[in-house]
C-alpha positions in Angstrom: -115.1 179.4 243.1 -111.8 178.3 244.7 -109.1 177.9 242.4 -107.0 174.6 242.7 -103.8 174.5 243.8 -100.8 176.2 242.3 -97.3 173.9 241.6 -95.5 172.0 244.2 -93.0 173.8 245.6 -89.8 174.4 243.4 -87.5 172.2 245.4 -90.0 169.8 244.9 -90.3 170.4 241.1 -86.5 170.3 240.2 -86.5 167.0 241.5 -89.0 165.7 239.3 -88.3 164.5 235.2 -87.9 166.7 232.6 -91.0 166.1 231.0 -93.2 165.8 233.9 -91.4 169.2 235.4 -92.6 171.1 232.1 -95.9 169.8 232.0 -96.3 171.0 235.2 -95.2 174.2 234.5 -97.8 174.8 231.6 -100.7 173.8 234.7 -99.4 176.4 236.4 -99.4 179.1 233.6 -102.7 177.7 232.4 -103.9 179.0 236.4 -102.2 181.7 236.1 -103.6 183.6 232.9 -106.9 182.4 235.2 -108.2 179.7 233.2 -109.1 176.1 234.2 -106.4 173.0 233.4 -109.4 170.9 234.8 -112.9 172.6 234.4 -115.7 171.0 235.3 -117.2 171.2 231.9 -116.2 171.5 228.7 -118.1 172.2 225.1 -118.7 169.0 223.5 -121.9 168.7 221.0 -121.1 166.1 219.5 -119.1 162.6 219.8 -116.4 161.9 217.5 -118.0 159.2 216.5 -120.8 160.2 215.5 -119.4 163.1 213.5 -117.8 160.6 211.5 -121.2 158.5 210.5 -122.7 162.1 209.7 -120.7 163.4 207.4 -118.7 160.2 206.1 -119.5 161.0 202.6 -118.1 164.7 202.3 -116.2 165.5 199.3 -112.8 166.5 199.4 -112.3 170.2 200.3 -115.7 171.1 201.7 -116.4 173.1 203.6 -119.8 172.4 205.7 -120.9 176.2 207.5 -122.2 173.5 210.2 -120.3 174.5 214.0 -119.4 171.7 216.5 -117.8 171.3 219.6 -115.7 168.2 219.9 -113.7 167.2 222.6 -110.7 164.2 222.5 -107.6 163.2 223.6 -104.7 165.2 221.7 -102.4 162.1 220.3 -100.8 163.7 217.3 -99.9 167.6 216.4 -97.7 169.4 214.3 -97.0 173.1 215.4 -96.2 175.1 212.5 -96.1 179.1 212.1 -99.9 179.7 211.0 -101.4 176.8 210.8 -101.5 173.8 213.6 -102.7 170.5 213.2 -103.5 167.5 215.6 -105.4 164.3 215.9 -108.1 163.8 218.7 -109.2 160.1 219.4 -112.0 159.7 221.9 -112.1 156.4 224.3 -113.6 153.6 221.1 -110.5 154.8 219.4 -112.6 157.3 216.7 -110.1 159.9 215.6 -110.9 163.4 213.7 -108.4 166.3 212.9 -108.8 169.6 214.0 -107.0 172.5 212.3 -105.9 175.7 213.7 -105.5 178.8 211.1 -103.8 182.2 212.6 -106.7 183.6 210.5 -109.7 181.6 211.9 -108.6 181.7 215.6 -106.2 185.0 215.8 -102.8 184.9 217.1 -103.5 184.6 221.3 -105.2 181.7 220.6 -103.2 179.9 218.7 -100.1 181.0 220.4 -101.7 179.3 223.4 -102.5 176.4 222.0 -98.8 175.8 220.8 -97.7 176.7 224.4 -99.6 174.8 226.6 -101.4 171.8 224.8 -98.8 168.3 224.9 -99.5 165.1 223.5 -102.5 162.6 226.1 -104.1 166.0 226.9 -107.5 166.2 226.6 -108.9 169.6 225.3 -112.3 170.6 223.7 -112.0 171.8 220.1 -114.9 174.1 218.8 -115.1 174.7 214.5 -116.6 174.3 211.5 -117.0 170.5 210.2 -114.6 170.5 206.6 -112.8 168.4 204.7 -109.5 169.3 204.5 -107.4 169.3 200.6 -106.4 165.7 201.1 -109.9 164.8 201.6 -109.7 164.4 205.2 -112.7 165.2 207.7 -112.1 167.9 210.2 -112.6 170.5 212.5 -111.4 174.2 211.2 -111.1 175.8 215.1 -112.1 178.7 216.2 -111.3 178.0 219.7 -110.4 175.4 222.1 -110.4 174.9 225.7 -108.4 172.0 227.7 -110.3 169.5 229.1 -107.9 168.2 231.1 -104.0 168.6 231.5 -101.7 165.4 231.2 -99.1 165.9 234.0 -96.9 162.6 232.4 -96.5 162.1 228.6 -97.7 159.1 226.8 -95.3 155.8 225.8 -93.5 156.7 222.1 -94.3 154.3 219.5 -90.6 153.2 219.1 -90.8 152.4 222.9 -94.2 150.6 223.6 -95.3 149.7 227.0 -93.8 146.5 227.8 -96.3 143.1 229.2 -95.8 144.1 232.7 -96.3 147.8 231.8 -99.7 146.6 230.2 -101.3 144.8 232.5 -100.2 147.0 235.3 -101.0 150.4 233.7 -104.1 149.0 231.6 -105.3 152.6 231.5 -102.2 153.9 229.7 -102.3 150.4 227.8 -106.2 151.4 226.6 -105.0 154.7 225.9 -102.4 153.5 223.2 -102.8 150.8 221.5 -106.2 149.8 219.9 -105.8 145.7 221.0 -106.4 146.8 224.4 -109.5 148.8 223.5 -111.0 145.8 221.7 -110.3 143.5 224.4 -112.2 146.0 226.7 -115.2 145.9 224.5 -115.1 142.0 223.4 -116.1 141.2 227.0 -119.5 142.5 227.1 -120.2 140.9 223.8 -119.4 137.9 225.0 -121.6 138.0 228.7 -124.1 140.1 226.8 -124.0 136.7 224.1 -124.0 134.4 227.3 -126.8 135.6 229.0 -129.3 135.6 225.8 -128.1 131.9 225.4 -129.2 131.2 228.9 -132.3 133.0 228.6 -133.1 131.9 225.5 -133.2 127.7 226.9 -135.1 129.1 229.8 -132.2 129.5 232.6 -132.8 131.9 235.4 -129.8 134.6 236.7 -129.7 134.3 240.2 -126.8 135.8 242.2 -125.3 133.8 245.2 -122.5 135.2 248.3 -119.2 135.5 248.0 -118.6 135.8 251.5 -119.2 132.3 252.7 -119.6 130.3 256.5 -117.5 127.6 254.8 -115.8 126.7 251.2 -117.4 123.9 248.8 -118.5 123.7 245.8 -114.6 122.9 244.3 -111.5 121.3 245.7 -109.3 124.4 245.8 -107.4 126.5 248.5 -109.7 129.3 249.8 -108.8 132.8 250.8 -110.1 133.9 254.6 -111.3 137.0 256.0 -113.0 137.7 259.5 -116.2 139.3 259.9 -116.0 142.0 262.6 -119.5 142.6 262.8 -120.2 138.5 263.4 -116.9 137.5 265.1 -116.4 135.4 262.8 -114.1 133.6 259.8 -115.2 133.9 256.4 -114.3 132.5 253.1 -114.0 134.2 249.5 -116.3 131.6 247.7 -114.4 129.6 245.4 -117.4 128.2 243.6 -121.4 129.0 243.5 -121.9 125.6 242.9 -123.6 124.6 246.3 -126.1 127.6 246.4 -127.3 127.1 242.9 -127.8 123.5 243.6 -129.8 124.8 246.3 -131.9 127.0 244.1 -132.7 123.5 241.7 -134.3 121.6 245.2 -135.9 125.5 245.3 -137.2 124.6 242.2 -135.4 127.0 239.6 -134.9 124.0 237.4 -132.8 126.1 235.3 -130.3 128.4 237.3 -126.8 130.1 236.1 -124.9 132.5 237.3 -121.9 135.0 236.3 -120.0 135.4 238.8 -116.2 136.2 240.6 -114.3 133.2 242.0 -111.4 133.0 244.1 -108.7 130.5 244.6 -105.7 131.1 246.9 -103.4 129.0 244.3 -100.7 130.1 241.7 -101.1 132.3 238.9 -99.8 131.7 234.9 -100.7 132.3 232.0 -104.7 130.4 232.6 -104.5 131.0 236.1 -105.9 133.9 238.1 -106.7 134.2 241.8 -109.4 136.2 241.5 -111.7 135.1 238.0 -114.6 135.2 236.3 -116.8 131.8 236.1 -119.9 131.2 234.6 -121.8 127.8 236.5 -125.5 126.6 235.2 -127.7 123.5 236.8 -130.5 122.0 234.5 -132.9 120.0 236.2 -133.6 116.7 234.5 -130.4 116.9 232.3 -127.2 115.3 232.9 -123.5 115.5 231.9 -124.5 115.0 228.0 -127.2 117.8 227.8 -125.0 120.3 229.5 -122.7 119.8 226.8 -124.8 120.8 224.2 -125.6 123.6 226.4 -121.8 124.1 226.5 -121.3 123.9 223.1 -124.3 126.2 221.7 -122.9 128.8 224.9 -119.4 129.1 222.8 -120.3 128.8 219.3 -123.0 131.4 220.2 -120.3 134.1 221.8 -117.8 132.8 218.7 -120.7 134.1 216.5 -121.1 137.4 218.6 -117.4 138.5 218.7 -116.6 137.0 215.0 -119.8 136.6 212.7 -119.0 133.2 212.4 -118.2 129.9 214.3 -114.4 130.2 212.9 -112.3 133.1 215.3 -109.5 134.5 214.6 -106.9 135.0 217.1 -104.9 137.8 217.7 -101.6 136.6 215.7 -103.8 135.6 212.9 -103.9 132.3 213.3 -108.1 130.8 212.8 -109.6 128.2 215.0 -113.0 126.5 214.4 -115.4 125.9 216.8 -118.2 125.3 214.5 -119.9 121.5 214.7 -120.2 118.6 216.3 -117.0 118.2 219.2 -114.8 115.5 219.6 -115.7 113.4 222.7 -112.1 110.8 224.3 -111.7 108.9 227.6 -109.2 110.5 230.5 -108.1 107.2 231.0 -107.6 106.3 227.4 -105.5 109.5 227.0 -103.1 108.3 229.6 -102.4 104.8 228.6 -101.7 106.6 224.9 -99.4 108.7 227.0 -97.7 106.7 229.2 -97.6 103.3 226.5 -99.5 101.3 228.8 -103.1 100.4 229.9 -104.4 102.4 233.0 -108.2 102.6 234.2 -109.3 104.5 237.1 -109.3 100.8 239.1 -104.9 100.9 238.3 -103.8 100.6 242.1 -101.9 103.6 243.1 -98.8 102.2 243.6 -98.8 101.4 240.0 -99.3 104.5 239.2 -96.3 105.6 240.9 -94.0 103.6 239.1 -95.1 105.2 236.0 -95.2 108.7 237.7 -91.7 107.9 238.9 -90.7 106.9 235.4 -91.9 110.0 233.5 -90.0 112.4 235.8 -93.1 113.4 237.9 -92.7 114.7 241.4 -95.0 112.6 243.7 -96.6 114.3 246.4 -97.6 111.9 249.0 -100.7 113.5 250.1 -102.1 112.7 246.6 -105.1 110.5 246.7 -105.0 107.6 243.3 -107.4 109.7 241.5 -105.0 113.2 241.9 -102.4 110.8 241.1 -103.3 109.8 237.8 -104.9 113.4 237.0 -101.5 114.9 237.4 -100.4 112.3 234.8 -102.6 113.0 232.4 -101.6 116.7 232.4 -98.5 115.9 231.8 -98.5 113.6 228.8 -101.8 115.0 227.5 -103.6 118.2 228.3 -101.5 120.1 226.7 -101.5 118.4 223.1 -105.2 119.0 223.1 -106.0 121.4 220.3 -109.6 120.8 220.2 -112.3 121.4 221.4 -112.7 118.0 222.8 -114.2 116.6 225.7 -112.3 114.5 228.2 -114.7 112.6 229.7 -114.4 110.1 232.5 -113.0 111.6 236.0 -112.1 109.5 238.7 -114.8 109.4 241.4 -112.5 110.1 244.6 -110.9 113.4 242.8 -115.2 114.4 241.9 -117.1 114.2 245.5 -120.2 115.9 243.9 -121.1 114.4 241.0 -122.4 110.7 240.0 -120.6 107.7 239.6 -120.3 106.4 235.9 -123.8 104.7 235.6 -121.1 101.6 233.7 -117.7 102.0 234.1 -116.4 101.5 237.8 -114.0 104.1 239.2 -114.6 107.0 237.0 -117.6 109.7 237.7 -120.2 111.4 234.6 -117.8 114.2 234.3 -116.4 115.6 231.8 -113.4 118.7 231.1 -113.7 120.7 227.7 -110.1 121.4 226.2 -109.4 123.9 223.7 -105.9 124.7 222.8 -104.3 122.8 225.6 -105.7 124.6 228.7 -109.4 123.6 230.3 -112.1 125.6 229.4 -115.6 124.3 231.0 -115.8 121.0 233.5 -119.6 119.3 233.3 -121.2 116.4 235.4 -124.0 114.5 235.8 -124.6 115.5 239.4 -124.5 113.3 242.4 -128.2 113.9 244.5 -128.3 111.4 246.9 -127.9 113.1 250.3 -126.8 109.6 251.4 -124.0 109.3 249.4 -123.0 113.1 249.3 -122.7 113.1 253.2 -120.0 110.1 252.9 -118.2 112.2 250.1 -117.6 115.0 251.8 -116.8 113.3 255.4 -113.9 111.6 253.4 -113.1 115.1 252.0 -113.2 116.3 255.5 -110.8 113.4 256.7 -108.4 114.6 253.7 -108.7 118.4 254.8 -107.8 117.5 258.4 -105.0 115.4 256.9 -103.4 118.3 255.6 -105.1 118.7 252.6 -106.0 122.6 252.1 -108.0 122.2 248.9 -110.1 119.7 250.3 -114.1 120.6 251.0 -115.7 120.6 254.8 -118.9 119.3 255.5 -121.7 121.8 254.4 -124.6 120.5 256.9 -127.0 122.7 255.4 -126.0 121.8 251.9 -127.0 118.7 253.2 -129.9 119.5 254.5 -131.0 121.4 251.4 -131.0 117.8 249.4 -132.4 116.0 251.5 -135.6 118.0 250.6 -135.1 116.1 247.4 -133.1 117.0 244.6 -133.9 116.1 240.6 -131.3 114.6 238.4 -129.5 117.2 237.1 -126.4 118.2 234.6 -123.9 121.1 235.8 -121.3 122.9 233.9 -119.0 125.7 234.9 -117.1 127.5 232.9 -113.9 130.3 233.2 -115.9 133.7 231.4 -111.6 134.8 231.4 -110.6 131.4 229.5 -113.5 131.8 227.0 -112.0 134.7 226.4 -108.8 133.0 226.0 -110.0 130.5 223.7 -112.0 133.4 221.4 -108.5 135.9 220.7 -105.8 133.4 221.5 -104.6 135.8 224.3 -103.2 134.9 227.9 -105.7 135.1 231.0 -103.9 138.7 232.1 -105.2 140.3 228.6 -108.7 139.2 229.2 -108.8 140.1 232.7 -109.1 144.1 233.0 -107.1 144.6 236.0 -105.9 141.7 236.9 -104.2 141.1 240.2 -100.6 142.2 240.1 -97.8 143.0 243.0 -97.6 146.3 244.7 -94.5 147.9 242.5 -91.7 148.6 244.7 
């Protein structure tokens, strides 16, 4: 078997931190005595974990005869002349003591472990199961073997990682503090909670491209590629929406999909270019039946993570989103906001003047509907606790879905708020190829106006209704913000690895 390499040269070495310099020195001596600082296998018989369940009623000061191998990262020891003691935790954060006793293990061994094993290494620790005088459960070693060396030391608890650190190190962030580990493991709760809700009403999982001919489905800014095989441009799909709409006319009445989005836009604290979005079609229903779908869909993953329908958020403080929701008019939230009356027929240049007045930069490609959207965000979104619907769109900022079936000016579309950011957007959805083919030429017109977030005409799409589509409700929903919305935490703690710049 080839042995791996030996240290970098010394030049190389001097140049390199203290700590990391000395770490690297033990990997050497660990080849040198000609054992493994990374073997390919290790003894392990049993997870820390489960050791725990097994013998979690020990007395104190037992000792078991029963012999395991446990293996674990090293995150606490305490050298002292006979007898060593550290803390392994494996990656759910399970932690057991192992022991080391001049007596038990002679002095070679020992010796060695005090010379080469650092805190974040991860060794294999075989012993007898005990419980140690303070009651403790342990492992008294008779011998240990490293798992793997760590060549650069963990952060020190006076000195945590800092947000940046986090995010951009999220391995080192799951490796220290237990938040991060319990972020890791809420997700699949949730999607796990998701999908059982979904198949539970009947909905099917289909899976749709993400490389697409063309962008729809959303007004947003698109990220390109090329396809080298097809000679051709490409787009990151920024929404599902128009292939699941596809499968309803294909007759999966109920379709959803989990799925990654991206949007070539700017990133805060709810924005991400690349996300997770969860989008569902129900034939039949419309913008009221998806939000009861909605609704059940969140209180069911609130019930999953928490037990209950109240979650707590991770500086304590409790939200419920148990019951009935509250339901309010866009429009009514901005005439409250602005202290006069607006409706989706206000003429633009109306709107203006109270845009003007309120300090709001007008951009002139805004259409009267963007116009009075961008007002409402800033005298309202932001105020809504909730959860609430905000229902009542207008129609020329929502080219796929259905015109109020009362009000003029204002689509069957509603946005669900929870703690001032937007969670889930709904519709009844506009089916009449007709109609749709006159949307999205006028979104065309906007795009070759200059607007990038505008859709292009999607002939197939078009084609694709005019096979006949039923009434239907549509929701989508950010999986990252539900996250948001179930610890309180910003969308670069839900998100894994979210997208971060190159370091310099």
């Amino acid at each position: 078997m080839t042995k791996p390499q030996n240290t970098p040269p010394a030049s190389d070495n001097d140049e390199l931190p203290e700590q990391l310099r000395i770490r690297r020195e033990k990997r050497a001596a660990i080849i040198e005595r000609g054992a493994e600082p990374y073997p390919v296998e290790v003894p392990r018989t049993i997870t820390l974990k489960d050791l725990r369940a097994q013998y979690k009623d020990l007395e104190i000061d037992v000792a078991t005869g029963a012999i395991e191998s446990i293996a674990g990262r090293v995150i606490f020891k305490r050298d002292t002349g006979k007898l060593c003691f550290a803390k392994l935790r494996e990656g759910d954060g399970t932690e057991i003591q192992a022991m080391f006793s001049l007596d038990k293990v002679g002095e070679e061994i020992l010796e060695l472990w005090k010379s080469e094993v650092d805190i974040g290494d991860l060794v294999s620790v075989t012993g007898e199961v005990i419980t140690s005088k303070r009651g403790e459960l342990s492992v008294l070693a008779s011998n240990w073997q490293m798992a793997a060396k760590s060549l650069r030391p963990l952060p020190v608890e006076h000195k945590p990682l800092s947000e940046e650190s986090r995010v951009r190190m999220r391995y080192v962030d799951l490796i220290v503090r237990p938040e991060a580990r319990a972020n890791a493991r809420l997700r699949p709760n949730v999607m796990r909670a998701l999908r059982e809700t979904f198949h539970n009403r009947g909905f099917v999982e289909v899976e749709t491209p993400m490389l697409q001919v063309m962008h729809g489905g959303a007004t947003a800014r698109p990220f390109k590629t090329i396809s080298n095989a097809y000679d051709m441009e490409l787009f990151l799909r920024i929404a599902p929406e128009l292939f699941l709409k596809r499968c309803v006319v294909g007759g999966i009445e109920r379709v959803f999909e989990i799925n990654r989005n991206f949007r070539n836009e700017g990133a805060d604290s709810s924005h991400s270019p690349e996300f997770a979005m969860i989008e569902s079609y129900e034939a039949y229903g419309d913008w009221n039946t998806i939000a009861d779908l909605t609704r059940q869909l969140v209180q069911d993953a609130a019930i999953a993570t928490s037990g209950s329908h109240i979650v707590t958020h991770h500086d304590g403080r409790e939200v419920d989103l148990g019951g009935q929701w509250e339901e309010v008019w866009l429009f009514d939230l901005i005439s409250e906001g602005v202290g006069s009356s607006v409706t989706a027929l206000t003429p633009r240049t109306e709107l203006v003047k109270i845009a003007e007045k309120l300090g709001l930069k007008v951009d002139p490609k805004w259409i009267t509907g963007k116009l009075a959207e961008e007002i409402f965000e800033l005298v309202a979104a932001d105020k809504l606790s909730g959860p609430i619907f905000v229902k009542g769109y207008p129609i020329d900022t929502s080219p796929l879905v259905r015109a109020h079936r009362e009000i003029p000016g204002v689509s069957e579309k509603w946005d669900l708020y929870i703690d001032g950011f937007e969670l889930a957007t709904g519709y009844s959805e506009l089916i009449d190829p007709v109609i749709q083919r006159e949307r999205l030429t006028e979104q065309a017109a906007l795009g070759s106006s200059g607007d990038l977030e505008a859709m292009q005409i999607d002939e197939d799409f078009l084609r694709a209704m005019e096979y006949a589509m039923p009434p239907m409700g549509g929701m989508g929903m950010g999986a990252d913000r539900l996250l948001m919305a179930l610890t309180g935490l910003g969308i670069r703690e839900t998100i894994l690895f979210p997208l971060v710049k190159p370091e310099e």
